[in-house]
N, C-alpha and C positions, 0 to 999 in steps of 0.2 A: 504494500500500500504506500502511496505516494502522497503526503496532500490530501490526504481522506479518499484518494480514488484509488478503485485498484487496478492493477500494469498487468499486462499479456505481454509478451516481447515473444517476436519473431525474427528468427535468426535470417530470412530470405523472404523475397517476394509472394513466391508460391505458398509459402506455410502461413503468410499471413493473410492471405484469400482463404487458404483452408483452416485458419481460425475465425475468421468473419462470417464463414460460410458453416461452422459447425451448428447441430440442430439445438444445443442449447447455447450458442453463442449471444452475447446482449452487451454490446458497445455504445457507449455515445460520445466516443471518439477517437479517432487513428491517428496514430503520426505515423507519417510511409517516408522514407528515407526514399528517394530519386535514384540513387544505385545503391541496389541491392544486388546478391546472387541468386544464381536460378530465373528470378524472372525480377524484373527491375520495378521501379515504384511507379513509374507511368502505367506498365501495363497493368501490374496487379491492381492500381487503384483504376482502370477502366473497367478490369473485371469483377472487382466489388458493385460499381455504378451498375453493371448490365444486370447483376443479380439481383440490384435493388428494383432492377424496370422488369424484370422476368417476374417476380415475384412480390409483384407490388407492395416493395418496404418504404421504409423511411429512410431518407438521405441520413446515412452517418456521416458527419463532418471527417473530412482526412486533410490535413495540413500535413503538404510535402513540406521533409528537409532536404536541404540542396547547401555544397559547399562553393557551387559557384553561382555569383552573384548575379548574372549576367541577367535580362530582361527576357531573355528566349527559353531558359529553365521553367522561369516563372509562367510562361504564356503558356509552355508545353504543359506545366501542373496543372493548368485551370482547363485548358482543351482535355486532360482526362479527366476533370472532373475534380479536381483536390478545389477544396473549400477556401483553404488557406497557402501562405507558404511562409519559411522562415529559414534565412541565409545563417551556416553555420562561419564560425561558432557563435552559438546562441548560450546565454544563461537562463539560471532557473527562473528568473522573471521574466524571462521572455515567453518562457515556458507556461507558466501561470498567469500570463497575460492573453494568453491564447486559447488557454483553457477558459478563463475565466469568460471573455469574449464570445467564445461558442458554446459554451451551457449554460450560460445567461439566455439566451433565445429556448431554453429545454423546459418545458415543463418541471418546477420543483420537487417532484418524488423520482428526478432520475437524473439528480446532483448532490454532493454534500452541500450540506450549509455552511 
């Protein structure tokens, strides 16, 4: 537990679709790292969005991390669908300002206080 939230970590792209995608899975929110192995954080976060439209969910927010700054990382995160993006290195308040930012818009019984 971090911050009153609790942490999933996935070591790759693919394992983290296949925790999104599990049948008692319940997130409401991903940070997807931009490269990853296996499968990279553009695609996995497209393939989270398709599975949200196949199976009529709710958008979970994904704020890509990205070490490079550049303005085409960023456009490429929003074309798959990331919510957010945050240029490393980032700290913990950047952290918690991003958290704080996208589960403020969440219904109260599916954040800490």
């Amino acid at each position: 537990m971090l911050a009153g939230y609790n942490v999933v970590i996935a070591n790759n792209g693919q394992e983290a679709v296949d925790k999104v995608s599990a049948p008692d899975a319940n997130f409401d929110l991903i940070f997807m790292d931009i490269e990853m192995p296996v499968l990279n954080g553009l695609e996995a976060t497209r393939r989270i969005r398709q599975r949200e439209v196949d199976l009529h969910l709710a958008r979970i927010p994904i704020v890509g991390l990205s070490g490079n700054a550049r303005n085409v990382y960023r456009e490429e995160g929003e074309d798959a669908g990331m919510t957010s993006f945050i240029v490393k290195p980032y700290n913990k308040e950047d952290l918690m300002r991003v958290i704080q930012q996208l589960t403020a818009q969440m219904p109260p019984q599916n954040h800490p206080s």
